[in-house]
N, C-alpha and C positions, 0 to 999 in steps of 0.2 A: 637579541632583537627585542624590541618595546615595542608594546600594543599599540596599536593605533584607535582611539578612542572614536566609535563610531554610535550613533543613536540607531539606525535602521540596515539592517541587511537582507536584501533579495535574493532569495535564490530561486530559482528554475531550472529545471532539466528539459533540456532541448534532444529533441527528435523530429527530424525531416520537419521542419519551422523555418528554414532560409528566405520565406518570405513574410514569415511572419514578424522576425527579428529586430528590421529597424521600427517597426510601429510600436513594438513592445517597448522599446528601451526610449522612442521618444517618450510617449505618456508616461512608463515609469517616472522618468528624468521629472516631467511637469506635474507630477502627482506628489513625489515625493520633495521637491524643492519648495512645496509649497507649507511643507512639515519641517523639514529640516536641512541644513544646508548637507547635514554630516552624515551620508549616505553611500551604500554601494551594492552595487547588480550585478551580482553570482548568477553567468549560465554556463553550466554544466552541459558540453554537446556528449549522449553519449553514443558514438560511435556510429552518429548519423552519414547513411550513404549518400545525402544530398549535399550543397555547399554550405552548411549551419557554419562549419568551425569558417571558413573563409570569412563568414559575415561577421562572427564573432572577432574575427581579426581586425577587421577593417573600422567594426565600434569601438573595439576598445582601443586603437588606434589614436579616434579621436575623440575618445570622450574616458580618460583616468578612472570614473567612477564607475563606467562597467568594465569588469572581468570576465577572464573565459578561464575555463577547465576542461581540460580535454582528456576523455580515457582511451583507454589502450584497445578497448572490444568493448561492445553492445552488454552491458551487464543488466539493465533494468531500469524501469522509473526512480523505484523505490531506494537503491543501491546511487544515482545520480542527484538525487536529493540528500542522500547521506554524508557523499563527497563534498555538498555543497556545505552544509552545516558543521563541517569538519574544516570549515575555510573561513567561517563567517563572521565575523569582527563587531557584529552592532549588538546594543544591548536590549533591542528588539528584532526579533529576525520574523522576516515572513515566508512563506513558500508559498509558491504559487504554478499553475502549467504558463505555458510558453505561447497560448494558441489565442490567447489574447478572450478565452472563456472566463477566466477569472480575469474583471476589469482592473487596471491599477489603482483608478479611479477609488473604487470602496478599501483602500487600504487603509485611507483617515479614518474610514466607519470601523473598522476592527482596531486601531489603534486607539480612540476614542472610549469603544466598547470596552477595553482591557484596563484602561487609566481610570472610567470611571465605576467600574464591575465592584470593586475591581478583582480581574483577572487574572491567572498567569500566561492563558491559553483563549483565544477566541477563534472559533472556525464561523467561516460565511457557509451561510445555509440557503442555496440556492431554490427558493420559493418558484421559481417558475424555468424549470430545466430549460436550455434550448439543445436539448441532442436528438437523436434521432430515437422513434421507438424501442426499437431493440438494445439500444445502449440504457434508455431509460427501466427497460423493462431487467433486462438483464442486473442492474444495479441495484431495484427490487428485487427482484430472487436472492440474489447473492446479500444482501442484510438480513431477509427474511430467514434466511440457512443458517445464516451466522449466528445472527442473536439465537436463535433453537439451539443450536449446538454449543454455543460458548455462553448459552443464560447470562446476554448481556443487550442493552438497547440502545443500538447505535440507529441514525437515521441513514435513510439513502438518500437527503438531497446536502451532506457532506462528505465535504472529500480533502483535498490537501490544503484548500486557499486558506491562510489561517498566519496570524499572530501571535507569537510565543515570547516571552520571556526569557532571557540567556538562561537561568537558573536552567531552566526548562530543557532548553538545547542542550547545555552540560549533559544535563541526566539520561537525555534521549542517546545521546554517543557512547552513554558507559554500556547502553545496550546493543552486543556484537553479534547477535542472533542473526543468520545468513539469510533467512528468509522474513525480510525486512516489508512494514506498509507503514509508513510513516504516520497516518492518524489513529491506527491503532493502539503502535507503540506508546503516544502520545497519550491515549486516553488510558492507559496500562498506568502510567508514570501515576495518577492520583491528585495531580497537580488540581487549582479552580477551572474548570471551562465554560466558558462563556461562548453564545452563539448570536449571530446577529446577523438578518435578513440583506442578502447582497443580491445586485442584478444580474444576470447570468447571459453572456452573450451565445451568439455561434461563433463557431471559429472562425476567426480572419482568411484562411485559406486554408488550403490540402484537406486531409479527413484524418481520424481517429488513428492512430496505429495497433490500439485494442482490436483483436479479430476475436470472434467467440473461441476460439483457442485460447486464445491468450487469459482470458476473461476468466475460463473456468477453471485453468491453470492458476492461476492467481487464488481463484475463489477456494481450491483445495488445499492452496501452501498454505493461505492465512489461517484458514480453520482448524488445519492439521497443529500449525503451530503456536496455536493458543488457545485450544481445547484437545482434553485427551476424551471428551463426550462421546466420540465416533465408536470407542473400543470400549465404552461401558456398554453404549446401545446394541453392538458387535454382540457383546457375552449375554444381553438379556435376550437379544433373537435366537441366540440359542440354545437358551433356556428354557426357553417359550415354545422353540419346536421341538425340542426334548420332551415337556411337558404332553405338548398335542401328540408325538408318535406314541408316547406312555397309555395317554387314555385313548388312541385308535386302537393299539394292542390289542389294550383290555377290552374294547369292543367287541373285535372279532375271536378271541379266547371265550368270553361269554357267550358268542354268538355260535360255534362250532361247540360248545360243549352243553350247552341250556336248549339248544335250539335242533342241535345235528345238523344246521348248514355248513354245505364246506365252503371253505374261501378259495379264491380264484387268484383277484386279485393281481393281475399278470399285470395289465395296463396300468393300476394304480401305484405298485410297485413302482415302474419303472419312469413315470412321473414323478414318483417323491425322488426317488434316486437321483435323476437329472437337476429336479428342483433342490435339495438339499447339496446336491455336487455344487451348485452352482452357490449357493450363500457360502458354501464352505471357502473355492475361491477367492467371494469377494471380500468375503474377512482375512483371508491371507493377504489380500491387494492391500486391506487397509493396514492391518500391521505391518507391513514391510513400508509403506508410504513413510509410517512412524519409525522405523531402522533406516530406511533413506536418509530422515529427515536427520538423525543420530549421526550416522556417518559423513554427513556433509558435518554438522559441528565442527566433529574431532580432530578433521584435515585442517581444521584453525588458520585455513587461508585467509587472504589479506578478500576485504568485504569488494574492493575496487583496485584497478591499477591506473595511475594517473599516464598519461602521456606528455601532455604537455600546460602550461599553466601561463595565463597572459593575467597580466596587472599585477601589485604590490597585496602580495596575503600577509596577514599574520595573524592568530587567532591562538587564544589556550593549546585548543585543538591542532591547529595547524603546525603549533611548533612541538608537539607530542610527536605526530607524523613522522617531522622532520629527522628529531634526531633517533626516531625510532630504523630509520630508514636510510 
């Protein structure tokens, strides 16, 4: 099969959005025709319990230039944005959420930004959040972590909305790492990034699927798998309480022998014990997080499983898939 020569590809990963769906794909459609005629709109449902895939049926039904992808089970944001860029045929791709927060509208302004940068990669930098505190708050911690432990400076007011360059996509897919964030990987790649001030809405309807489980779940895959900083920090705290039990020792050694006081020490004992029981633990928690992480690799399972696939694909990517498969 021969590629289909495309200038711009959408992808989105849908979850519980069945109403947000036809307003997404109108304004796409009038944002992006007003760029190029030669377009097309990847959404990836994954495994959403509401009617997304029905909706998804019904647009692309009637409108050629959006697509749907459908997986088999709930695997992730991150993992349904991968499918999509393993699908996507233009020689600029964007990804964007589905909730109608990232507007279609500023897709010319990251396209603009990239042509005249120039660019490989532009992400929109949402100057004026519209989430709720906790989501905003939680977004700050979780950078703040990040950059400490992976001595790197990303900001919290980006996230997936962003224009790339096919080279760019290429290289993102050669990475099969199971514990996948798509703007990480991205800024891993080394590629130019450029950023540029976009409008940030609320959501068109429903709410976040992010619960703080999720949140910190996420905040401990990404960190674990792109810093091993956690298990240098691990071996200097215990270095450091090694060091302090050393000169407590020799404290009360000088103090029962210089002094003739006897030590006691019943209660402080059994404090350090508890308290060092418990770093011991948590240093086991983390290394095994890191043998986790090892063992998921090795099982070199497939990153998604497609179910069912609506519109005409064909992509590098896509046709690797195929006859992989």
């Amino acid at each position: 099969m021969s590629k289909t020569k495309l200038d711009i590809s959408v992808v989105t990963p849908v979850y519980k959005a069945e109403s947000c769906l036809d307003e997404l794909c109108r304004r796409l459609i009038t944002s992006l025709e007003a760029i190029t005629p030669d377009f097309e709109i990847i959404m990836v449902e994954d495994a959403s319990p509401d009617a997304s895939w029905q909706r998804i049926e019904q647009i692309a039904a009637a409108e050629p230039r959006c697509k749907g992808i459908r997986l088999a089970r709930n695997f992730g944001q991150h993992y349904a944005i991968t499918a999509g860029l393993e699908h996507a045929s233009g020689e600029w791709v964007v990804v964007m959420d589905c909730d109608l927060q990232d507007q279609p509208e500023e897709i010319a302004k990251l396209l603009q930004t990239a042509k005249s940068g120039p660019f490989d990669v532009v992400f929109g930098r949402r100057i004026r959040r519209q989430d709720k505190f906790l989501k905003r708050l939680s977004s700050k911690m979780f950078y703040a972590v990040y950059n400490f432990l992976t001595d790197s400076h990303f900001d919290n007011t980006v996230a997936n909305f962003s224009i790339s360059r096919r080279q760019v996509i290429t290289e993102f897919l050669r990475l099969r790492e199971h514990n996948r964030s798509f703007p990480l990987f991205i800024r891993w790649l080394g590629f130019s990034v450029g950023f540029v001030d976009v409008a940030h809405a609320e959501r068109f309807a429903g709410k976040t699927s992010y619960t703080l489980y999720k949140l910190l779940k996420l905040s401990a895959e990404s960190i674990i798998s792109q810093s091993n900083k956690p298990l240098h920090l691990s071996i200097a705290l215990g270095l450091l309480l090694a060091l302090g039990a050393f000169l407590v020792a020799l404290y009360f050694v000088a103090k029962y022998f210089l002094f003739g006081i006897p030590v006691t020490g019943w209660t402080s004992m059994m404090v350090s014990l508890w308290m060092l029981g418990g770093i011991l633990l948590a240093n086991l928690g983390i290394l095994g997080l890191y043998l986790g992480r090892v063992f998921n690799e090795v099982k070199n399972r497939p990153l998604y499983v497609i179910r069912q696939r609506l519109g005409a694909f064909e992509s590098p990517a896509q046709a690797r898939h195929t006859h992989d498969h």
